[in-house]
C-alpha positions in Angstrom: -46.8 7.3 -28.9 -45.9 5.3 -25.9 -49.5 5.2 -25.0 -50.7 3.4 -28.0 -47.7 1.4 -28.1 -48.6 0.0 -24.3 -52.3 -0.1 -25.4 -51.3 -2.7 -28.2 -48.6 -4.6 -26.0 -50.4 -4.3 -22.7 -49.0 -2.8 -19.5 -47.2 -5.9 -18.5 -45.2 -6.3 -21.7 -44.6 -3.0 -21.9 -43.6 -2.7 -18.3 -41.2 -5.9 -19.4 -39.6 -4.0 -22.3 -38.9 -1.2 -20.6 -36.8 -3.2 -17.6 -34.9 -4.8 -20.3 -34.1 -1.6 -22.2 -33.1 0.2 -18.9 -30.8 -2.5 -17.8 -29.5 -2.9 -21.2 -28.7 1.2 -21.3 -27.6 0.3 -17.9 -25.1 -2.1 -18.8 -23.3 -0.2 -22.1 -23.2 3.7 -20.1 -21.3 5.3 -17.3 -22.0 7.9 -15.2 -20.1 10.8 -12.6 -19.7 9.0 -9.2 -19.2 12.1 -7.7 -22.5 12.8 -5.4 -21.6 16.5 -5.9 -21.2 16.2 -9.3 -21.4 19.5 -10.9 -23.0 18.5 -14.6 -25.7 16.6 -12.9 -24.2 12.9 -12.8 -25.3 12.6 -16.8 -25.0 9.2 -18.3 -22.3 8.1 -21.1 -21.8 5.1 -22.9 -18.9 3.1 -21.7 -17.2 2.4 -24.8 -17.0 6.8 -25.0 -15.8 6.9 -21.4 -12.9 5.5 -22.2 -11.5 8.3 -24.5 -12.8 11.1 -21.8 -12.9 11.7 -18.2 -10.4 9.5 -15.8 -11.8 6.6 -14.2 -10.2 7.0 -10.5 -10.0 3.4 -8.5 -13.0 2.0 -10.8 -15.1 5.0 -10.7 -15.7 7.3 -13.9 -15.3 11.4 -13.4 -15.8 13.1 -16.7 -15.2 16.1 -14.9 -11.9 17.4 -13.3 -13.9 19.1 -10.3 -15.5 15.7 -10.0 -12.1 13.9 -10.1 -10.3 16.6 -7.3 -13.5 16.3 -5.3 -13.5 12.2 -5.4 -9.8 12.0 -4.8 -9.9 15.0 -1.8 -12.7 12.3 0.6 -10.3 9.5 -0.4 -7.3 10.8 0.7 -8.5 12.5 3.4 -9.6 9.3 5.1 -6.5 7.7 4.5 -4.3 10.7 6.4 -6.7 10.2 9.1 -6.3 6.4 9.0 -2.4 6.9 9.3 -3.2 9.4 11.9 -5.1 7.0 13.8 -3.4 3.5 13.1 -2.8 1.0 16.0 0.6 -1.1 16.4 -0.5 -4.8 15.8 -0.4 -6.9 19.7 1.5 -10.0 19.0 0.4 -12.9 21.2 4.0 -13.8 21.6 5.9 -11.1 22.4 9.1 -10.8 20.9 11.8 -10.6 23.9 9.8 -13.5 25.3 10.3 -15.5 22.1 13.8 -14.6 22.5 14.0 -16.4 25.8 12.0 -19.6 24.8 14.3 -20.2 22.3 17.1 -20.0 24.6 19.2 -17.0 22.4 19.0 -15.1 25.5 18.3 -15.0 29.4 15.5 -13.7 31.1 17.9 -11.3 33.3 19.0 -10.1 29.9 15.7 -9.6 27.8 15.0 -7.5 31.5 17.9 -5.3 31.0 17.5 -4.7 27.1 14.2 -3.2 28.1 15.2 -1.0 30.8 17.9 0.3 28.3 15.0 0.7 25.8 12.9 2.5 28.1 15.5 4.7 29.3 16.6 5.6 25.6 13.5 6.1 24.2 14.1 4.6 21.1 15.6 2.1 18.9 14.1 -1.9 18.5 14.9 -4.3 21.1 17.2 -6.4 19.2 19.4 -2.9 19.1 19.4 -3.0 23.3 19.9 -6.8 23.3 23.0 -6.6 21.2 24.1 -4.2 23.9 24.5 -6.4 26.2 25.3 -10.0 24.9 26.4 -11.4 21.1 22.5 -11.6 19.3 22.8 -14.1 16.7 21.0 -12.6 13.6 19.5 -16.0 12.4 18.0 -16.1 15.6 16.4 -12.6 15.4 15.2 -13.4 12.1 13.9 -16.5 13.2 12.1 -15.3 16.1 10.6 -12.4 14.1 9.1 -15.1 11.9 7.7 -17.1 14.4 5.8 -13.5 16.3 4.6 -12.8 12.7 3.5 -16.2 11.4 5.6 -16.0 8.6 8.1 -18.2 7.0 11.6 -17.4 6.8 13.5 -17.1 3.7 16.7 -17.9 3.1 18.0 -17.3 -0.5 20.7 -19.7 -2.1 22.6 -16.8 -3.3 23.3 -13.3 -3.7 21.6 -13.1 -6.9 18.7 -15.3 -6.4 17.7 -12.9 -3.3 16.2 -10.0 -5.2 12.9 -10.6 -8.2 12.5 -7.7 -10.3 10.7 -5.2 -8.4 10.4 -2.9 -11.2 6.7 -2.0 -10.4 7.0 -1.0 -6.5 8.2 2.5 -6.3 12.2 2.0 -3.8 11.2 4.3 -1.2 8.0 2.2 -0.5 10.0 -0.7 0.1 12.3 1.6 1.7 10.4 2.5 4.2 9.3 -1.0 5.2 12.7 -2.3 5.3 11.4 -4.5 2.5 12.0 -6.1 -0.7 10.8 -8.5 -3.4 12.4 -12.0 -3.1 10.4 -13.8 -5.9 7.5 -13.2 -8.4 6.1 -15.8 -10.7 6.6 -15.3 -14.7 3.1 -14.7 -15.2 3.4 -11.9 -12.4 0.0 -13.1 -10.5 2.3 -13.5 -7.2 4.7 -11.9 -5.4 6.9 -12.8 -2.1 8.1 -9.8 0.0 10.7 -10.1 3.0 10.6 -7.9 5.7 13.3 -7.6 8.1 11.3 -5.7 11.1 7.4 -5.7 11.2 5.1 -6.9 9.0 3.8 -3.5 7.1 0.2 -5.1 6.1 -0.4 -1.8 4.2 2.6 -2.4 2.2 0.9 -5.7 0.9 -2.6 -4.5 0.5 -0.9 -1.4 -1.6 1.1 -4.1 -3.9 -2.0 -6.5 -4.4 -4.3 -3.3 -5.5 -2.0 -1.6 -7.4 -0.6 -4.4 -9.7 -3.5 -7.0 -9.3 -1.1 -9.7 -8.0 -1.4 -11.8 -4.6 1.0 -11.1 -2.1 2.7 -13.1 0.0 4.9 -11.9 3.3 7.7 -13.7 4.6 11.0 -12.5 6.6 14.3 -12.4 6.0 17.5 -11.0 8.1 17.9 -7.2 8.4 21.6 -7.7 6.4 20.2 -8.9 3.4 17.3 -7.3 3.4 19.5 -4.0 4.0 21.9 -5.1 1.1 18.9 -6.4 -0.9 17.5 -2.6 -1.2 21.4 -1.3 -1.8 21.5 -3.9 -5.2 18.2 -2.0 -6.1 18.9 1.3 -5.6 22.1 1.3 -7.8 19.9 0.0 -10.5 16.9 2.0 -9.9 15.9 4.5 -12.9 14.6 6.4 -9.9 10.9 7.5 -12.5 8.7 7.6 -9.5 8.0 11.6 -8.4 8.5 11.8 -4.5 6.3 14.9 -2.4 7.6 15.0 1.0 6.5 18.4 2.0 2.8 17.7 0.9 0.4 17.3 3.9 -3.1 18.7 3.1 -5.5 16.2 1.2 -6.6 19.1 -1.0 -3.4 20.0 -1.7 -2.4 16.4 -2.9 -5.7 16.0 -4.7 -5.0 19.2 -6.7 -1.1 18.4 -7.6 -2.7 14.2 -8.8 -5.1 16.4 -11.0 -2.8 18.6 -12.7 -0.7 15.8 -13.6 -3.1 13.9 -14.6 -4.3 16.8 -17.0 -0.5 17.1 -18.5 0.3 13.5 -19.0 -3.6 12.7 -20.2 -4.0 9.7 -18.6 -7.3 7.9 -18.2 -6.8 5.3 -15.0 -5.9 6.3 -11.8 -5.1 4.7 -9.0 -4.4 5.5 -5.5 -3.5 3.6 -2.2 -1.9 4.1 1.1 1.4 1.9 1.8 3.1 2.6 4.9 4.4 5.7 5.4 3.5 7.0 1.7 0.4 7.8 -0.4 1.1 5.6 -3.2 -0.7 7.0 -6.9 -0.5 5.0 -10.1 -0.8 7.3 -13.3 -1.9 4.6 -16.2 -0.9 4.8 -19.5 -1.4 2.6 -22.8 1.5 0.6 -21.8 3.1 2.2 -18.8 2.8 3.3 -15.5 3.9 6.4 -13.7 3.8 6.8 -9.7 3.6 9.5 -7.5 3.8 9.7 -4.1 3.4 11.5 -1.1 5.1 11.1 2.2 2.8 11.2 5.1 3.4 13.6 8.3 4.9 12.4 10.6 7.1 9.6 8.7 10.9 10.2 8.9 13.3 11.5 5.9 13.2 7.7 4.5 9.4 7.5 4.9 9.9 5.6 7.6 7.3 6.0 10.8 8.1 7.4 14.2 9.1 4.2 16.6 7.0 4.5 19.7 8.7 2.7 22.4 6.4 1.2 25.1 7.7 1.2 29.3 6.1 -1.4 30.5 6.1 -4.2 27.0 8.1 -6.6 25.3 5.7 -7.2 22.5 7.7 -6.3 19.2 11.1 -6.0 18.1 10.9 -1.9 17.9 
């Protein structure tokens, strides 16, 4: 039949109509992402898709083994990435900044790091207070400047905290973070830190609610009393794993509850010191998460304290 029909049409046209109906087939129909895929990657249209299968960070696995296998690569890279993650090198380093501003001396910012060095621990804002009053605007203020980041200063108690309703607490936790302002239409969000910047943190936020984020810093008291406010309100939904450390093992616990609450999107992202996964209902959203090894009881990472460096205020 195709034969006569390309002898009537010509091989040209008929070449011509079969480009357009692939791309066209293309274009309405789905198909495993998995490269192991054990059904053989087989092709369903889109409108279908979305009543079977889960579609995992964009991709579509109609198949649960294709789902655990997808999610097992994903998450094992991000454990290694954690594993494996650098400390950011100011060009300013933070004691130094300290000194230029004239909130300490250098025979001070010398002694707050041999006492850091010798403890082993601790920021160096901790050691500085040790030895002379610190004032906290002018940590806060020097933490901006190392980070490139404005400073914000809220005009009261109230006005400090947005609704952070959609970042799981022990994130922002972890990060000694919180929401300060979002806009109505929920396109933006402004988060303060009161230590480093935790890039990961902001990366997580943009992917996982499709808003732009934007860091600024704040003082460690009101960040600290911020993240109190919240936590008295907070429904606490989110399910926490903090024993959890193999990727296999997480990817199996993300597909059995994907399985008993049915859902059809899912998400996942690394922020901080947790594995961050978005369960995505009609009109909700559940989270899981998983705290990496290594991170402390609050999520938070183990400080590594550096002899011979100045650079950042841990």
């Amino acid at each position: 039949m195709e034969e006569r029909v390309e002898e009537m049409l010509g091989t040209k046209e008929w070449r011509r109509i079969q480009d357009a109906g692939e791309r066209l087939w293309n274009r309405w129909t789905v198909r495993c992402q998995a490269p192991d895929c054990k059904q053989g990657g087989g092709a369903r249209l889109s409108l279908l898709a979305k009543y079977s299968g889960v579609h995992y960070n964009n991709r579509w696995y109609p198949h649960v083994d294709c789902l655990k296998s997808a999610l097992t690569g994903r998450l094992s890279q991000a454990l290694q990435s954690y594993a494996t993650g650098r400390e950011r090198v100011h060009r300013l380093p933070f004691g130094l900044l300290m000194v230029n501003r004239g909130a300490i001396s250098a025979e001070q910012l010398k002694e707050a790091l041999r006492l850091q060095r010798e403890g082993g621990y601790g920021k160096l804002s901790y050691w500085l207070e040790q030895i002379v009053p610190v004032d906290e605007a002018e940590v806060t203020a020097a933490l901006g400047q190392q980070w490139g980041c404005p400073v914000f200063r809220p005009k009261g108690a109230l006005s400090f905290v947005a609704n952070q309703g959609d970042v799981p607490i022990p994130i922002l936790a972890a990060a000694n973070a919180v929401p300060v302002h979002s806009t109505l239409a929920g396109k933006q969000m402004h988060i303060a830190f009161s230590e480093r910047i935790d890039h990961t943190l902001l990366y997580a936020v943009e992917d996982m609610l499709g808003c732009r984020t934007i860091a600024c810093v704040s003082s460690a008291t009101l960040v600290r009393e911020a993240l109190e406010n919240l936590r008295r309100h907070d429904a606490g939904a989110e399910i926490c794993f903090d024993t959890v450390r193999d990727a296999g093992e997480m990817a199996a616990t993300i597909c059995s509850y994907a399985i008993q609450m049915q859902v059809r999107r899912i998400k996942t992202v690394r922020a901080g010191a947790y594995i961050w996964v978005g369960f995505f209902q009609k009109h909700a959203r559940r989270d899981l998460l998983f705290r990496l090894p290594g991170a402390g009881a609050d999520g938070a990472g183990r400080e590594r304290i550096k002899g011979n460096s100045s650079s950042a205020d841990s």
